[in-house]
N, C-alpha and C positions, 0 to 999 in steps of 0.2 A: 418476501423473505430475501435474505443478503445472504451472499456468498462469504469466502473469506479470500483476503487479495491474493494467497497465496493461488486459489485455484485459476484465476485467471489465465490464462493464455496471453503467449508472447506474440504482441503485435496488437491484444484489444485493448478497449479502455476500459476506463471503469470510474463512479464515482464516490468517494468517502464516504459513507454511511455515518458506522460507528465503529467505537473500536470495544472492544472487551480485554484488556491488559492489565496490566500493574500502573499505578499511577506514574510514577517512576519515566517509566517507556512511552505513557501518553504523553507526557511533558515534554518528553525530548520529540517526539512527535507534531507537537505544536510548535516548537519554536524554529521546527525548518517548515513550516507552511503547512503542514499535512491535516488541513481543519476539513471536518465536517461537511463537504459540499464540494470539495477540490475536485477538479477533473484529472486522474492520473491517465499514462501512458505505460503500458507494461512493454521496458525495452529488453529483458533479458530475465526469462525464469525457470529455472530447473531445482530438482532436489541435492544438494550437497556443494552449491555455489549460490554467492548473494544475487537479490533479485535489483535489477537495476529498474528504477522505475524516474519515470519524466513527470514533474507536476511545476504547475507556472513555466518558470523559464527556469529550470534547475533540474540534474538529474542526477538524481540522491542511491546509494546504493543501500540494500537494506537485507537484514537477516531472513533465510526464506520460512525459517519457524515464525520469528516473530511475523512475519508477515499475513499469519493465521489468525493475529487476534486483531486484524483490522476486518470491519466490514466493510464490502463495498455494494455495489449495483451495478453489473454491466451494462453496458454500452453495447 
């Protein structure tokens, strides 16, 4: 069973699972790299500021709700 990214903790990793979203936000999802198997870095997560997250060589800032409907797999 997957988590959702949002639970992760600042400083683990985690890897992409699946996401459960609106098509919409999975698209934008893929087109900065965020596919299915990515190795992320959770650099920054709290409730009421975006979650900063490291994947490849890029680090993407992202809403900490929508960050609920990615699954991932901790590390």
């Amino acid at each position: 069973m997957y988590t959702s990214m949002r639970d992760v903790k600042q400083g683990q990793q985690c890897v992409i699972r699946e996401y459960r979203c609106e098509p919409r936000f999975m698209s934008r999802l893929l087109a900065q790299g965020l596919t299915p198997g990515t190795r992320v870095s959770i650099k920054q997560s709290g409730r009421g500021t975006p979650m900063l997250i490291q994947a490849r060589e890029a680090t993407l800032a992202m809403n900490y709700e929508e960050a609920g409907d990615i699954k991932v797999e901790v590390l």
